[in-house]
C-alpha positions as CSV (number, residue, x, y, z in Angstrom):
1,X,149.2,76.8,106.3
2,X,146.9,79.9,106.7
3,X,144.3,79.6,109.9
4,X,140.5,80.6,109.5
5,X,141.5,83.7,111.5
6,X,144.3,84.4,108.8
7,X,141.9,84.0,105.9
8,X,139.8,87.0,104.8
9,X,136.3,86.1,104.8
10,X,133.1,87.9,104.0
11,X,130.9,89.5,107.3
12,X,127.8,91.1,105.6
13,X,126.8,91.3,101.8
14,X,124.2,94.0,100.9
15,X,122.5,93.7,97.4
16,X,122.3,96.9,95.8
17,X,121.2,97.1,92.0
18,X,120.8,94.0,89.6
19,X,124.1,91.3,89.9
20,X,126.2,94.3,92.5
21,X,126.5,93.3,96.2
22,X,128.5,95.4,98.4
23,X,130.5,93.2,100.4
24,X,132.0,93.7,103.7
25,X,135.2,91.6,104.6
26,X,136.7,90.6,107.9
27,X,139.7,92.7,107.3
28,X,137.5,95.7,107.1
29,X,137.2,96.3,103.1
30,X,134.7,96.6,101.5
31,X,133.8,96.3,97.7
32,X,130.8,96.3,95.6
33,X,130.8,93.4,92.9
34,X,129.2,92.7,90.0
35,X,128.2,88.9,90.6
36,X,126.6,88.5,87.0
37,X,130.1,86.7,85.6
38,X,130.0,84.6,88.7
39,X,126.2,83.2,87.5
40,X,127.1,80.1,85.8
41,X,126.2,77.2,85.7
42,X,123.3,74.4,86.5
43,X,123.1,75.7,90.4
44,X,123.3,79.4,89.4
45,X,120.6,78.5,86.3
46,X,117.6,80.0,89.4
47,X,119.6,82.6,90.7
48,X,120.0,84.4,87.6
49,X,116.4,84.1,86.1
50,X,114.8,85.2,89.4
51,X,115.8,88.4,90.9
52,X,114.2,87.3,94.3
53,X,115.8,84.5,94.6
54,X,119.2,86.7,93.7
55,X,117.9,89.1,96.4
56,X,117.9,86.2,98.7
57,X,121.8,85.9,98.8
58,X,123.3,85.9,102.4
59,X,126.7,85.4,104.4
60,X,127.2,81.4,106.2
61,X,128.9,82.5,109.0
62,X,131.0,79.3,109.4
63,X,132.2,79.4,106.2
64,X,132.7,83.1,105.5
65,X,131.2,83.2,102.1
66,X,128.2,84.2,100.5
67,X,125.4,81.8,100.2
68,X,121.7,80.8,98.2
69,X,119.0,78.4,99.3
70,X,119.9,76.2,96.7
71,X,123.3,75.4,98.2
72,X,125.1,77.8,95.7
73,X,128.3,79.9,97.1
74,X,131.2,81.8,95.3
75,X,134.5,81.5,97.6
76,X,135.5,84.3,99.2
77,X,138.8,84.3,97.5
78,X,137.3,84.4,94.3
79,X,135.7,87.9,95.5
80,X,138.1,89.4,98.3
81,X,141.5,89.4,95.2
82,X,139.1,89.8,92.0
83,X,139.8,86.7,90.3
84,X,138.1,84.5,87.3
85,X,135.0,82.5,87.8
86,X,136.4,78.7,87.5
87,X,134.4,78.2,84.2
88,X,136.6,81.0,82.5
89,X,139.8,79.5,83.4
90,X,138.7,75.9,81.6
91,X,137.6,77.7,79.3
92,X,140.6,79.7,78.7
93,X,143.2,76.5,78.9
94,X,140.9,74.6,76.7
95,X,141.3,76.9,74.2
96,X,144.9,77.1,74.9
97,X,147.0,75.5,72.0
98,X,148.6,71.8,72.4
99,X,152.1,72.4,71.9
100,X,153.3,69.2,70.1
């Protein structure tokens, strides 16, 4: 099982233009990310209508990830290897057909 000191977490987030952060990971990449596909959801609901409140996104150090006031994070995973929101994969295998 991977350690916290394996695991590539997020060091600084910079917002730069609308739903793109520039990210700064603990292995020394860095990426800049449109978060808009990320904003889903009841929790996101704020983030998304108010632009200040978006602005407001920041790093929890213990965690590695970035964070809102409202308790609302995206894993660091999910960022760091570029993979699907969690809504679009239900979505996806829901629409997936039942083989009999």
């Amino acid at each position: 099982m991977a350690t916290s000191e394996q695991l590539v977490r997020i060091q600084s987030v910079q917002v730069i233009q609308g739903f793109h952060v520039r990210l700064a990971f603990t292995d020394g990449t860095s990426k800049e990310i449109d978060l808009e596909m990320y904003l889903r959801g009841p929790i996101f609901e704020p983030i998304r209508n108010d632009p200040l409140m978006f602005r407001s996104v920041r790093v929890d150090k213990r965690m590695g990830t970035i964070v809102w006031d409202n308790g609302a994070d995206i894993d660091p995973d999910v960022l760091y290897y570029g993979l699907k929101p969690a809504w679009m994969e239900t979505e996806q295998a829901l629409a997936r057909p039942v083989l009999a």
